[in-house]
N, C-alpha and C positions, 0 to 999 in steps of 0.2 A: 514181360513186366512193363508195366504204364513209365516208362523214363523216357520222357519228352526230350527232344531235339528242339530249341528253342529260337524259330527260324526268324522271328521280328515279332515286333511287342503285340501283335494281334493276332500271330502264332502264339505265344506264352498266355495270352488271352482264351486260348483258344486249343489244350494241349493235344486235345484226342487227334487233332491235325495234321500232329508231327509225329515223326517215327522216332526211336530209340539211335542212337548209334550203329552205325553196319561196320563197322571195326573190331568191334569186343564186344562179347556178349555184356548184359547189362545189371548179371547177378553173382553174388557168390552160392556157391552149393556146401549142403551139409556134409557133404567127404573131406576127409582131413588130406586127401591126395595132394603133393606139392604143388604151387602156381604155373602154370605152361608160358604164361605173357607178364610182361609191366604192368602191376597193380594201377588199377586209375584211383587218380586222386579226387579228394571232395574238398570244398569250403560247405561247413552247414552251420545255419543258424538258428538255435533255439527258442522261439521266444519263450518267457516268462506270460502267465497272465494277465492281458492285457487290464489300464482303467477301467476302459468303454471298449470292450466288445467290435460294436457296432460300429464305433468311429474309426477302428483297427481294419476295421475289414473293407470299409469305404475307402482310405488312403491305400491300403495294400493293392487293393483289386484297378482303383483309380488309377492310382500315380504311380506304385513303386514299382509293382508286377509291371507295365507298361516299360518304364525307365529302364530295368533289369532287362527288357527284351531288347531297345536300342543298343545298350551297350553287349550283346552277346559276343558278335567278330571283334569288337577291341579285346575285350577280356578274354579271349579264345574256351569260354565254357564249351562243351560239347553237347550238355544235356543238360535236366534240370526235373527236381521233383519237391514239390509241393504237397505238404500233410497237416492236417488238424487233427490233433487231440481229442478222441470222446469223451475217455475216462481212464481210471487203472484200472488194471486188468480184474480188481476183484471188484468193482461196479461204482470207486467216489469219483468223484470232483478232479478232474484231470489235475496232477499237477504241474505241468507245461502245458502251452495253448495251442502251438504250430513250429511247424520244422518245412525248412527251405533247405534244401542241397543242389547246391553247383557242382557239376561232375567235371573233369579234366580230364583228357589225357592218359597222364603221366605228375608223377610231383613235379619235374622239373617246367612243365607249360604251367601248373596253376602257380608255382611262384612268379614267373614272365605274368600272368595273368593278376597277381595280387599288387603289381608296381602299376600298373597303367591308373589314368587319372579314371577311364572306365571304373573300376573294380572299388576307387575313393568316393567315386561320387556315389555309389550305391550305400557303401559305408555311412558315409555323410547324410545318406537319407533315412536308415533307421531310426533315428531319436524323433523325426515328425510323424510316429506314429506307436512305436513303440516306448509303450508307458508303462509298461512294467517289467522292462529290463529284457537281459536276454544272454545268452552262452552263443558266442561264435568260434568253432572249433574249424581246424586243417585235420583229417584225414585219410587213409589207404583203405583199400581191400583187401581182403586177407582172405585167401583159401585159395580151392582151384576154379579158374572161370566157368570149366565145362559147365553148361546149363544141369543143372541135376533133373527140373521137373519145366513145363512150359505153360504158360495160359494166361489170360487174363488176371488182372489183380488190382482191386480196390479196397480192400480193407487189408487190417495190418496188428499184428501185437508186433511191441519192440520191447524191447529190455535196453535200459542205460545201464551199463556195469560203472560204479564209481569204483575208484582207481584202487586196487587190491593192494592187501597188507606184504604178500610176496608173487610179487609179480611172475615170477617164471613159475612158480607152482599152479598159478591161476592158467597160467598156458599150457601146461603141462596138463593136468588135468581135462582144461577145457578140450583140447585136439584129441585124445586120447579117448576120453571116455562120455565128455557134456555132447561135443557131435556125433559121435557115433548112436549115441542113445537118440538124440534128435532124428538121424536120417533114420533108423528100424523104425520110427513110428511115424513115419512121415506119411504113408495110405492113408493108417486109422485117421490121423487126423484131419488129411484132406488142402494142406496148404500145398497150393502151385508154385512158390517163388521164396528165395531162403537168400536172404541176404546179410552178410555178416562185414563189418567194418574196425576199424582201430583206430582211434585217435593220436596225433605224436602231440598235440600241441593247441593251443587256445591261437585266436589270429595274431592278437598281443605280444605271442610269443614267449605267455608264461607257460607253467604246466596245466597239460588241459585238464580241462573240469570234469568232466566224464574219461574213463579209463576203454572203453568197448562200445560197442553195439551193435545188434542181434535187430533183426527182423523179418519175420514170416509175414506172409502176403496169402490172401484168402481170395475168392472172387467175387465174393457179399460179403455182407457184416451176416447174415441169414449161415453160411456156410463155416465164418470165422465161431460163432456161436457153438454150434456144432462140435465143431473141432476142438474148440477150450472147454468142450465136457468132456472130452475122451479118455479111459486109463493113460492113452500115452502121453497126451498134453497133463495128466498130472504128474505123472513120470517126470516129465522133464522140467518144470516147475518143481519138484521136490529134490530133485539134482542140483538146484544153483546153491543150495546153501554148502554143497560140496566142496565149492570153488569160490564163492563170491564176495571172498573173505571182507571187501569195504563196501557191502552194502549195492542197491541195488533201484532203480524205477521203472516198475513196468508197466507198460500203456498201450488202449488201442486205440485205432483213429483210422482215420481213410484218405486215399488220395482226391486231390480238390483239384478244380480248373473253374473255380467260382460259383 
């Protein structure tokens, strides 16, 4: 999977450059198998819809993306991936614009990593450019690391789970029977890369805004097409309402290096 090793700001410039981590693999798999290692932790940030487009994407590419690569060894990220929004999955209007993930570690390096003046001043630089707000979440991987499938990966459906009416039932189910349904039809559909996450917390330190999140990985959007007409991607799409008892955002997009 495309999770950049973000080696100086014209490596982050520049991601196809840099390798993934050689520590830990860099995905989770559709097996409900226990974790073998320390879940790596994430910071991600959501944006909102930007104003201006256009002027979002000149400061990002300019200055922030640049800035975020100087500070990488203070912050001790280890990786880093960068996505835009197309649309939702049933063909509107994206409703979020782009999503940033800093990968850690371990939790305990990204909190060492959320104190440093590093990790503020990045903070301190989203409002000169993001104009229409945005969701900054802390965290985990959840599942077992082992690679389930390998390959290339540029495009992506994701699902945002907002936060369920009973949360152990929504796990319960989801482990049991939402992944097992995902990995049997994982051929037909043709995605190489299955990444699944859980949020504990907004950076603020209230309750986070989003409850989960799910992401398959295609190696075209030409291939991702394919695969969201299949009996089994509607299978599995007709399963969330099984479990997703507080609602739900799904979207596709692809990985960006400008």
């Amino acid at each position: 999977m495309r999770r950049y090793s973000l080696c100086a700001a014209s490596a982050l410039l520049a991601l196809a450059a840099c390798s993934k981590p050689a520590d830990k693999p860099a995905a989770d798999t559709t097996a409900a198998a226990p974790a073998t290692s320390e879940p790596m932790a994430f910071v991600t940030v959501i944006y909102h819809q930007p104003k201006d487009p256009a002027a979002f994407e000149k400061y990002y590419w300019g200055s922030h993306i640049p800035m975020v690569g100087t500070k990488q060894a203070e912050v001790g990220f280890v990786a880093a991936e960068l996505t835009k929004f197309d649309a939702t999955l049933d063909g509107k209007p994206p409703t979020e614009y782009r999503q940033a993930v800093l990968w850690f570690k371990d939790m305990a390096a990204l909190q060492k990593g959320l104190a440093t003046p590093g990790f503020k001043a990045i903070g301190d630089d989203l409002p000169n450019f993001a104009t229409g707000g945005l969701v900054g979440l802390i965290g985990e991987e959840t599942g077992d690391h082992t690679a389930l499938l390998s390959g290339d990966t540029t495009a992506f459906v994701t699902v945002l789970y907002n936060q369920p009416k009973d949360p152990a039932a929504f796990e319960s189910y989801y482990s049991a029977n939402h992944l097992p349904l995902v990995g049997r039809g994982a051929a037909e559909m043709g995605f190489n890369r299955a990444e699944l996450t859980r949020f504990t917390k907004n950076l603020d330190g209230s309750p986070a805004a989003f409850y989960r999140q799910a992401k398959l990985y295609w190696p075209s959007a030409a291939a991702l097409k394919t695969g969201t007409g299949t009996p089994a991607f509607q299978a599995v799409g007709n399963d969330l309402g099984n479990f997703a008892t507080g609602g739900l955002v799904a979207l596709v997009g692809h990985l960006t290096s400008k």
